[in-house]
N, C-alpha and C positions, 0 to 999 in steps of 0.2 A: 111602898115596896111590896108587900102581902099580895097587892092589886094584880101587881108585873107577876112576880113569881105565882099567882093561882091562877092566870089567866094562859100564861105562858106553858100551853099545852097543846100546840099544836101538831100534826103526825104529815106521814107523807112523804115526797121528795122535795128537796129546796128549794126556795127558788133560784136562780141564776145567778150568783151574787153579779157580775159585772150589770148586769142591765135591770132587773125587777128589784131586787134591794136596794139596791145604790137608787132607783129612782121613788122608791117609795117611802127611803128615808127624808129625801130629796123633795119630794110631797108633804111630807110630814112636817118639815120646817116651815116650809112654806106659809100651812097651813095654819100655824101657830104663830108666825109672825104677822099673820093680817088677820088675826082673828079676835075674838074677847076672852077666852079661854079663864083667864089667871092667870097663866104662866110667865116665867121673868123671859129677858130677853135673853139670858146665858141660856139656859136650856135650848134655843135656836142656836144661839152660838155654838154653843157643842153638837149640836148635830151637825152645824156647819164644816165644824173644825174633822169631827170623826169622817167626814166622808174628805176633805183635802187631804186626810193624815192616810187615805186607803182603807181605812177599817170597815168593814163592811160585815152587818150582822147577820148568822147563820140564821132563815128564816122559811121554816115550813109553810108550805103552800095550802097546806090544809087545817080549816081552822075558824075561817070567817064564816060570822054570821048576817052575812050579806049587808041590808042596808041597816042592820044594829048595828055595824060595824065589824070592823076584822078585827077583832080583840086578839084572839090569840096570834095571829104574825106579826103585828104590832107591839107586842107584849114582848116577843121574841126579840124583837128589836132596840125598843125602850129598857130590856135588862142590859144591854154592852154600854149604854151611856153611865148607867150606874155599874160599871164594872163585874154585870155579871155575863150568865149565858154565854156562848160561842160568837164568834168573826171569824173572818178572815184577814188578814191583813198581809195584800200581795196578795198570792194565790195559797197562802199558807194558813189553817185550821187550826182555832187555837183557843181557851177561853178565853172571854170577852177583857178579862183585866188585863189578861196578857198582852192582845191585840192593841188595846190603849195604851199600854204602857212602851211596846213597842213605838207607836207613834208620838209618843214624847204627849198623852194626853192624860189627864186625870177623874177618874169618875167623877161623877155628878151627884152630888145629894138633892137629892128630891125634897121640896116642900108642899105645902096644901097644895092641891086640886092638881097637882104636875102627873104624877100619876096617871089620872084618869084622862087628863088633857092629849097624854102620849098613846091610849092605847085607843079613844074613843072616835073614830074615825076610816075611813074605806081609802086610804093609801094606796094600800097592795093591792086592791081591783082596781084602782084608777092607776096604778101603774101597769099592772097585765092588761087592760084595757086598751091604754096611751099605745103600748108597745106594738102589741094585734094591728091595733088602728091604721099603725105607721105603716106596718108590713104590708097591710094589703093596701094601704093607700098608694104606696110605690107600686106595686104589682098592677095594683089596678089602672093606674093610670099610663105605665108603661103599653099597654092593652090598648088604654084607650086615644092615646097618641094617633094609631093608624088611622083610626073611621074620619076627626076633621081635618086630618090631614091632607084625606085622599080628599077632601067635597072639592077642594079646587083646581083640583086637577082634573077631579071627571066632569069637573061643569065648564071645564077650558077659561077659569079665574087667574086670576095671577097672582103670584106669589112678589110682587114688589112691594107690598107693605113690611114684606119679611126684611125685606135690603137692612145691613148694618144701619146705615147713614141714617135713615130714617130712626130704626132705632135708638140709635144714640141721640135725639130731641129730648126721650124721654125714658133715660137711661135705666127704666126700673131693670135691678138683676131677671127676675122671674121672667122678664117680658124680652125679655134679648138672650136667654137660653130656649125663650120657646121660639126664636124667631130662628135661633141657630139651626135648631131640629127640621123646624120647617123648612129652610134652604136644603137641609140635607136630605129630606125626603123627596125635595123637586128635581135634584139631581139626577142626571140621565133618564130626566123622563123624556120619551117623545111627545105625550100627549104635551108637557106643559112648553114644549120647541115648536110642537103647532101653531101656536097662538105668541111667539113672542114679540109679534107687531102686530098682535092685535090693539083697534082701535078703539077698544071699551074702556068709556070712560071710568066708571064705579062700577066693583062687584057688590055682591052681595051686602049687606053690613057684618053678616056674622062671620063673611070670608077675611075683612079685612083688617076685622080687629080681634081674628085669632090667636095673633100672639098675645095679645095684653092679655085675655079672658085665661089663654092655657095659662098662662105667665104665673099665675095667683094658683095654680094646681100645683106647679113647678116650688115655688115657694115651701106651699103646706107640704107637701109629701119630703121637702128636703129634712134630713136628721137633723136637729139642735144638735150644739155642744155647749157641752159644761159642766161641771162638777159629775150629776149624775150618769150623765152620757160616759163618762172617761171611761174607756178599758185599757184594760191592764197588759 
């Protein structure tokens, strides 16, 4: 307890509860349940339980000491499991015992090495990190949609590998939302009415297994759901 309460000094603006707390609580579980730690399996468990119940712990953004770890956000966060420090629970600000006991949960006594197991770890940067990741991952790739889109239209390729029918062989999701996009960008093209009886047997390789290759961008850049994901 000593450990949480002298370490839990972090300053700053909070983080976000719906998306960087919630997922770096969510980390933290994680992280504990596949690890060598000490720790028992209840202490995952209530972390588990505190993020289905809403409780989400008030957690300054400043504080880490990078790859020593985020002691102090972490810190912030491992006090609402033991009933101390601030949550939220809903959108509502409240301390930490309160926030659990709203959610019908009860704090956690802490045994050896639990403590240090909770706070000794980069969570909260690999969830601002995860999140950044995501953001421009979608951005970016929204971007970069247009460039192979366009190759087979400026090379007078054809877009019938994109056809549903075909697709559906090989029904992977990511590979039949990118073949969707792809039809939709050959749409009222002239260039690609040019050549619709053209008599080329094979295009390119990399023209015609563009949707599988975007397929797998489509995938990673979609948001997970689940527990840490949920807003409120």
């Amino acid at each position: 307890m000593n450990l949480l309460r002298s370490h839990a000094a972090g300053v700053g603006r909070f983080a976000p509860p719906e998306v960087v707390a919630r997922h770096a609580a969510a980390a933290r579980g994680l992280a504990r349940r596949t690890d060598h730690s000490g720790c028992r399996p209840e202490l995952v468990e209530c972390l588990i339980a505190m993020l289905e119940g809403e409780v989400t712990p008030v957690v300054p953004l400043q504080g880490s000491v990078g790859a020593s770890g985020d002691l102090a956000p972490l810190a912030h966060l491992a006090l609402v499991l033991v009933g101390e420090g601030e949550a939220w629970l809903g959108d509502q600000r409240m301390p930490g015992a309160l926030a659990l006991r709203g959610a019908g949960l009860q704090p956690l006594t802490l045994e050896a090495k639990e403590g240090l197991a909770l706070i000794n770890g980069t969570q909260l940067s690999t969830a601002l990190a995860a999140l950044a990741l995501r953001g421009r991952a979608a951005r970016c790739g929204k971007r970069a949609w247009r460039r192979p889109h366009s190759r087979p239209r400026c090379c007078s390729g054809s877009f019938q590998p994109a056809r549903p029918e075909v697709q559906a062989l090989r029904p992977y999701p990511g590979a039949i939302e990118a073949a969707r996009r792809l039809r939709a960008y050959a749409e009222d093209s002239a260039l690609v009415a040019s050549h619709a009886d053209c008599g080329r047997v094979q295009d390119a390789y990399s023209h015609a297994l563009r949707a599988a290759g975007d397929g797998r961008v489509v995938r990673r850049a979609r948001p997970r759901r689940g527990p840490a994901a949920r807003s409120r």
